[in-house]
BAKE-750830 format. One line per 8 residues: number of its first residue (from 1); their letters; for each residue x, z, y of C-alpha. Coordinates in Angstrom, 3 decimals. Layout:
N
NUM = a = X Z Y ~ ...
//
This chain:
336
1 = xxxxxxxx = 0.000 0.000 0.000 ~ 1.175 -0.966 3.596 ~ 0.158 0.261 6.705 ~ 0.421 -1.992 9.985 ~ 0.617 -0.723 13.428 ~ -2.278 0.548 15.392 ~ -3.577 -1.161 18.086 ~ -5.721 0.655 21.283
9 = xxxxxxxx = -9.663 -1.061 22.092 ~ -12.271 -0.262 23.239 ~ -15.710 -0.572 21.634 ~ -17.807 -0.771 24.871 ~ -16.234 -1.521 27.970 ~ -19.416 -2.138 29.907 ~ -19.910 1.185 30.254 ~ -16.975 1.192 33.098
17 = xxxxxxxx = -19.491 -1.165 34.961 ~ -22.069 1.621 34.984 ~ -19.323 4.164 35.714 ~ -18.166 1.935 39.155 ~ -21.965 1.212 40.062 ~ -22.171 5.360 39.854 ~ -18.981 5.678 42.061 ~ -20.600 2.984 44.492
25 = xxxxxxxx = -23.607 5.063 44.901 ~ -21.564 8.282 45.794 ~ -19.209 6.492 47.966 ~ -22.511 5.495 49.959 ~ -24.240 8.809 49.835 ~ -20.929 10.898 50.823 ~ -20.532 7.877 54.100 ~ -24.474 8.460 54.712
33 = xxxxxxxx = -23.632 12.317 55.189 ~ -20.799 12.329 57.045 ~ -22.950 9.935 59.449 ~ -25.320 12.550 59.782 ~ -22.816 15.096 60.638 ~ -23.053 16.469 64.620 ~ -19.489 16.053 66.063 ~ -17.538 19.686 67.082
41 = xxxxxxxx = -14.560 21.327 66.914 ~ -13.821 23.911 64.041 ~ -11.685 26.875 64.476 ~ -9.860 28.625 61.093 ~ -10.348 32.137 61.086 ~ -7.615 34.406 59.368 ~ -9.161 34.185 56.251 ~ -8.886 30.664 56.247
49 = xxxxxxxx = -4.962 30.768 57.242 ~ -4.075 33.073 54.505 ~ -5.583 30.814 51.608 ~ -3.579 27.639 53.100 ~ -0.210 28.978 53.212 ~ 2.405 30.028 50.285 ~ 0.949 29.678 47.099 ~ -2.405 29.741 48.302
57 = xxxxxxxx = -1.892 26.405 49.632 ~ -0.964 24.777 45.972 ~ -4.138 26.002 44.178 ~ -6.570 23.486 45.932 ~ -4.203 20.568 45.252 ~ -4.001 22.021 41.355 ~ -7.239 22.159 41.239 ~ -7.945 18.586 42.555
65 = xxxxxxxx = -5.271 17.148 40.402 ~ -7.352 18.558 37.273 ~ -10.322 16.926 38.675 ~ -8.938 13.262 38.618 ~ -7.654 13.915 35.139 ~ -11.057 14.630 34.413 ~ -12.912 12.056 35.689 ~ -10.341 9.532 33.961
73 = xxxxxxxx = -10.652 11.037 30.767 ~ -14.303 10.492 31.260 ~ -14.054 7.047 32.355 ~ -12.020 6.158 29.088 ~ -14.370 7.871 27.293 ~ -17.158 5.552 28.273 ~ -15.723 2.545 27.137 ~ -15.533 4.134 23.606
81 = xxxxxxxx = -12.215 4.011 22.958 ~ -10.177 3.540 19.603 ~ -7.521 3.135 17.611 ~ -7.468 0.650 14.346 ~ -4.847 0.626 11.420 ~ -4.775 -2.195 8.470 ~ -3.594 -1.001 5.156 ~ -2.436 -3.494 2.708
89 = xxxxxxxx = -3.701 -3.301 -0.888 ~ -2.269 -4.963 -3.233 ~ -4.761 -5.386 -6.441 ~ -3.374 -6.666 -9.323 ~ -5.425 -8.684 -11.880 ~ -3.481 -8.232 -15.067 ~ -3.732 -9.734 -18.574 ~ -4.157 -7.669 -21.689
97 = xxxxxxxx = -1.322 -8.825 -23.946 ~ -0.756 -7.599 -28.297 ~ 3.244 -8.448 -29.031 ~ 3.278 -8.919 -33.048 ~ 6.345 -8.183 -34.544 ~ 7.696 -9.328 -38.279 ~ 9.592 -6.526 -39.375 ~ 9.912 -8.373 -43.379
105 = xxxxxxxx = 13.374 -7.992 -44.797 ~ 14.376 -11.074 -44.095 ~ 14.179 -10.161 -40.325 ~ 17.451 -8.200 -41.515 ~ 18.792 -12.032 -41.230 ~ 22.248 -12.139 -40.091 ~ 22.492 -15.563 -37.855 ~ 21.185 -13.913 -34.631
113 = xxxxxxxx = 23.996 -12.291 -31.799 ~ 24.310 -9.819 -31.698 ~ 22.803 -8.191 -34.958 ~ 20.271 -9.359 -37.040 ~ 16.906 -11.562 -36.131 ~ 14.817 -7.923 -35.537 ~ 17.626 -6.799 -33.118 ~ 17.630 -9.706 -31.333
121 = xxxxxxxx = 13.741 -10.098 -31.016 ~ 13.332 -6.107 -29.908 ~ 15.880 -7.181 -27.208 ~ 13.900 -9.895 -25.873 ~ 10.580 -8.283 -26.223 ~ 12.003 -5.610 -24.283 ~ 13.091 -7.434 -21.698 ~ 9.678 -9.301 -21.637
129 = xxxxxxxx = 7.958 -6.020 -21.557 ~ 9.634 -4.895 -17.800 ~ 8.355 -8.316 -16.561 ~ 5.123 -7.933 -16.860 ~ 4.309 -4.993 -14.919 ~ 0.733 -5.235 -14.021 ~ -0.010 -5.819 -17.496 ~ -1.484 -4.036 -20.472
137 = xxxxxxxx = 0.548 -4.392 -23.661 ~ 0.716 -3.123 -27.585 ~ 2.513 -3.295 -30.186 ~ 1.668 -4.071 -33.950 ~ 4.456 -4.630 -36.441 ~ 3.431 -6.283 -39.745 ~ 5.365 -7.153 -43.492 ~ 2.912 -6.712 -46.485
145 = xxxxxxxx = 0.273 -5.521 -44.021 ~ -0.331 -4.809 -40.311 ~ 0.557 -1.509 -38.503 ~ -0.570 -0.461 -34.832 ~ 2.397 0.597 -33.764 ~ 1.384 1.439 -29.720 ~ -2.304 0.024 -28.434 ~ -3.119 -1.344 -24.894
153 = xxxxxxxx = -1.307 0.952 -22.422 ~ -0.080 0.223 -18.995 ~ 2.558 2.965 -19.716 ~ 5.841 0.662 -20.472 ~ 8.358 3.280 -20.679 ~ 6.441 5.200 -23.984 ~ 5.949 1.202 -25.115 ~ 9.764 0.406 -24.790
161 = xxxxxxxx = 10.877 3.881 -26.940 ~ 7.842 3.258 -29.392 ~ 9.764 -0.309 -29.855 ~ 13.042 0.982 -29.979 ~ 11.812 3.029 -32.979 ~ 11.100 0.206 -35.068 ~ 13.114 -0.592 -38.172 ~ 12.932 -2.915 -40.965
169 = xxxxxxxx = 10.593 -1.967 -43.447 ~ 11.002 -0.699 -47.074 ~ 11.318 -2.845 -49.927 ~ 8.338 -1.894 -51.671 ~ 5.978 -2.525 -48.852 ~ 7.888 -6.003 -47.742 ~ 6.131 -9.103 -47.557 ~ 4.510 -11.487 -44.961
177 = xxxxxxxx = 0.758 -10.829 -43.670 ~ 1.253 -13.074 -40.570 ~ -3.323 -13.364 -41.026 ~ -3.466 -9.418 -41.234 ~ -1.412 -8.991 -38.307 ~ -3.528 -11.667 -36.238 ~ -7.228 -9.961 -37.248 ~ -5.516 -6.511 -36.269
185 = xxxxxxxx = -4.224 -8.185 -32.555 ~ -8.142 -9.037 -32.223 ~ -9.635 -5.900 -32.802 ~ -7.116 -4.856 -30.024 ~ -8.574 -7.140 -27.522 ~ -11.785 -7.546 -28.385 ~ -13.485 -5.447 -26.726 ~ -11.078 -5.590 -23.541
193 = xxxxxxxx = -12.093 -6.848 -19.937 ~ -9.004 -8.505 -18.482 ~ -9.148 -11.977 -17.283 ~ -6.711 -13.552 -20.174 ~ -6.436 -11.625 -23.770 ~ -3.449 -12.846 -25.718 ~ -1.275 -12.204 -28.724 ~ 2.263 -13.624 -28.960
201 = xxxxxxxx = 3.307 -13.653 -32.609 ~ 7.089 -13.633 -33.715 ~ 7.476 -14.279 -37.470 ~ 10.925 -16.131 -39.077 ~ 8.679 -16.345 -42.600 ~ 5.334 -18.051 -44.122 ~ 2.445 -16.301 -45.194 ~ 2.520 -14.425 -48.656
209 = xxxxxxxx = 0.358 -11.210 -47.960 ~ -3.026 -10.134 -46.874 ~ -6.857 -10.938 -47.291 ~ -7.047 -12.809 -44.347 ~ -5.628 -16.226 -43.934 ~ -3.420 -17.242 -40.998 ~ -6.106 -19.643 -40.184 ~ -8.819 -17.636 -40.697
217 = xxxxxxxx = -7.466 -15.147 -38.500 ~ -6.936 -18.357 -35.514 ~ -11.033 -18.397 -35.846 ~ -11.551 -15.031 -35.103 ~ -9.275 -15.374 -31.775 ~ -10.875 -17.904 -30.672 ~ -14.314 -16.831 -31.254 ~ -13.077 -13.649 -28.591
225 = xxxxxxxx = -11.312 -15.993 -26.680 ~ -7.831 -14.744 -27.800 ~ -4.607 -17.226 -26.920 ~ -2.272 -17.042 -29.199 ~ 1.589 -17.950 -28.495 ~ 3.461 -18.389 -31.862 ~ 7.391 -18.046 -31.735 ~ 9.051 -19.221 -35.356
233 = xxxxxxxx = 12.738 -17.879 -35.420 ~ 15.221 -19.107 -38.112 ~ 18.305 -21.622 -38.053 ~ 17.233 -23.518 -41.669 ~ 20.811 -22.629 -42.677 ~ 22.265 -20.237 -45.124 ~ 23.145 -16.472 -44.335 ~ 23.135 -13.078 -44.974
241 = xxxxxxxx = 19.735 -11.394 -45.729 ~ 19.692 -7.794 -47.296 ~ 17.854 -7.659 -50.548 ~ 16.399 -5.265 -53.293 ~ 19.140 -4.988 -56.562 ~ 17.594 -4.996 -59.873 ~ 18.483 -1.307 -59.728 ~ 16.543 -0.992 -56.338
249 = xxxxxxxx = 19.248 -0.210 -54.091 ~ 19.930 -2.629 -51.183 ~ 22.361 -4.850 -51.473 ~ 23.299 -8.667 -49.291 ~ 22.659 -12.221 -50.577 ~ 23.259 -15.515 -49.212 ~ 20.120 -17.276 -49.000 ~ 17.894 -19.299 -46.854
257 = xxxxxxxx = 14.499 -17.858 -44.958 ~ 11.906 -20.346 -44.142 ~ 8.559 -20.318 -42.257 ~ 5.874 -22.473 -42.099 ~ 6.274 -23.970 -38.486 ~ 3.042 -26.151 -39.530 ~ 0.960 -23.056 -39.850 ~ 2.288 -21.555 -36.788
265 = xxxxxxxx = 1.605 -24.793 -34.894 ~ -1.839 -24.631 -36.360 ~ -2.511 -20.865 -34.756 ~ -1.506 -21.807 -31.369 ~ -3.834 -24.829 -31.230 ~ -6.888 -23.241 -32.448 ~ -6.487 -20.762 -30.202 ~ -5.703 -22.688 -27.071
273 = xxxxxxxx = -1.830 -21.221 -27.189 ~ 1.082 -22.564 -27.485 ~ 3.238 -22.954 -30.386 ~ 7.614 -22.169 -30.206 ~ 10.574 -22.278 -32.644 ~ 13.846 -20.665 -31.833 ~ 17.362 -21.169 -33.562 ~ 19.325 -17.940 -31.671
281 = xxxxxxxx = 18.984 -15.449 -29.523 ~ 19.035 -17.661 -26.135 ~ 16.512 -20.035 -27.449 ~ 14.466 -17.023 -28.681 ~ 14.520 -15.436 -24.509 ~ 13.719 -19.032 -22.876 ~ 10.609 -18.563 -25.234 ~ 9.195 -15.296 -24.298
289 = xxxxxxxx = 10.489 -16.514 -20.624 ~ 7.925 -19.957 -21.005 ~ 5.091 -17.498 -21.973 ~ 5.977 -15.024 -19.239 ~ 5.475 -18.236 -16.777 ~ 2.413 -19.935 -18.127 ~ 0.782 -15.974 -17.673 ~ 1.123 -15.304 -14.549
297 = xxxxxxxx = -0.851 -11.951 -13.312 ~ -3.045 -12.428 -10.561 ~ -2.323 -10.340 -7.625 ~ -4.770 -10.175 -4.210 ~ -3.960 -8.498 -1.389 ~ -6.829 -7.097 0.759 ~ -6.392 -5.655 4.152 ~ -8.338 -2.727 4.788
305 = xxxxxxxx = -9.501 -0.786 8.452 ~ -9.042 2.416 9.312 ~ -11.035 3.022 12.685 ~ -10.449 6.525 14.646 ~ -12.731 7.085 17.246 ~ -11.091 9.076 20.725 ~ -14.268 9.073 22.781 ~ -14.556 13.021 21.556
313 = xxxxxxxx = -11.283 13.422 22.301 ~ -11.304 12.313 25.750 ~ -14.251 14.149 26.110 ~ -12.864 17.704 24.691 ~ -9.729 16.685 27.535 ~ -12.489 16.257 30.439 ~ -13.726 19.533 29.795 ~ -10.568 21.154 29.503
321 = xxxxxxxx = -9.589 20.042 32.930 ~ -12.702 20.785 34.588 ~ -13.080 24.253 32.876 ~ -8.863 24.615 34.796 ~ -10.333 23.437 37.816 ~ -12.836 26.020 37.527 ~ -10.167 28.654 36.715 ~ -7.789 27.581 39.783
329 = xxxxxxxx = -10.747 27.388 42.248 ~ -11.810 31.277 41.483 ~ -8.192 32.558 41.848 ~ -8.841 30.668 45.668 ~ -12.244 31.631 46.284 ~ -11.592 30.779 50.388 ~ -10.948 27.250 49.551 ~ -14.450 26.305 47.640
//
């Protein structure tokens, strides 16, 4: 919020034009006695010379000062003065956004800097996350099935160490529910009122999991108009993927992780999104960087009045001065 100068008016300044017409009138009647008046010479008594010397003689000019003050502060009071401040406001419009994470084993992938493929994507969804300030976000992670890891919260610092607790999940729950993880980013935004509801799914495998199909899952976004941005991470080549040993202790293979960039592509149009692939950890930014630009938060600034009036304040300062006027003229009675 911003606040801009104030600026001095006056509401109604025709009432100066009845104030002058007043004066006129007085002017006249004060010329019409003094006409009347029979000429003769005055002579001060004693009284008269001790109330105009010393101090005496600064209590009528006191006195008379206080009256001008007075009728000034009246006058400004007539045109109803007042002072008016803008704020800025600054409302934001922001878009309710579900970041799905693949946290298979294979995201344990070795042929992302500087890490592994889940390192690399926190990074980037981190980074993503501090960009879009005005914006709700959660989280759901998914292998064999889908978890809620944080729901729609504008709070981005409890989002960003809920994110940095993620790890790789177990071998015995491992797998690849990328329709499980979709129908769960729904029921998150279903029921939400922003402007634009989206999910933006990061997966480096194909679907192998789950009661609900990939595609399936596309209808049900689109029926509650949910875009969904698909980002497919893998290089196609050979590398080093942790893996369960027959005796069920982890152990490192060489292999090849594929996903179905068909399927993915197939998400993103259904749902009016848009679909991505990424081969490293640049690539993998400059995608979450695309979506960040095509979702843009809307932000309106409004500038709002704030209106004091000072017509009772000049008012209070009128009587003030007259009530000091009164004061001075009773410590010099002789003068009245």
């Amino acid at each position: 919020m911003l606040n801009l100068p104030s600026t001095l008016k006056f509401a109604q300044p025709e009432g100066w034009l009845w104030a002058l017409a007043a004066l006129a009138v007085l002017v006249v009647v004060r010329l019409l006695v003094f006409r009347q008046r029979r000429p003769g010479i005055y002579f001060p008594g004693v009284d008269w010379l001790a109330a105009h010397t010393g101090h005496a003689r600064l209590l009528p000019r006191l006195a008379s000062g206080l009256i001008v003050l007075a009728a000034l502060a009246l006058f400004l009071a007539l045109g109803r003065p007042y002072t008016e401040t803008f704020r800025e406001e600054t409302a934001a419009e922001g878009v309710d956004i579900v970041l799905v994470l693949d946290i298979s084993t294979s995201m344990s992938a070795e042929d992302f800097e500087p890490d592994n493929r889940l390192a690399s994507a926190k990074a980037v969804i981190r980074d993503f996350i501090r960009r879009r300030t005005h914006d709700r976000l959660a989280l759901i992670t998914f292998a064999a099935d889908a978890y809620v890891v944080c729901p729609l919260t504008a709070d981005h610092y409890s989002l960003e160490a809920l994110l940095d607790s993620v790890e790789l999940i177990p071998f015995d729950a491992d797998g690849t529910a990328i329709g499980m993880a979709l129908a769960s980013a729904v029921n998150r935004l279903r029921d939400s009122p922003a402007r634009s509801r989206l999910a933006v799914l990061l997966t480096d495998g194909a679907n192998n999991r789950g009661e609900v199909s990939p595609l399936q899952a596309a209808e049900f976004c689109k029926r509650f108009n949910v875009r969904v941005y698909t980002a497919g991470i893998g290089t196609g080549a050979e590398t080093r993927v942790m893996a369960r040993a027959p005796d069920g202790s982890p152990t490192w293979i060489r292999t090849r992780v594929d996903f179905d960039p068909q399927v993915l592509t197939e998400i993103a149009r259904t749902t009016g999104g848009q679909s991505f692939l990424a081969s490293d950890t640049s690539g993998l930014d400059q995608v979450y960087r695309e979506i960040d630009r095509m979702e843009k938060t809307v932000l309106e600034t409004r500038r709002i009045p704030d209106r004091r009036e000072l017509m009772p304040l000049c008012l209070w300062f009128a009587l003030g001065c007259v009530l000091a006027a009164a004061a001075v003229f009773s410590l010099a009675p002789a003068c009245i």
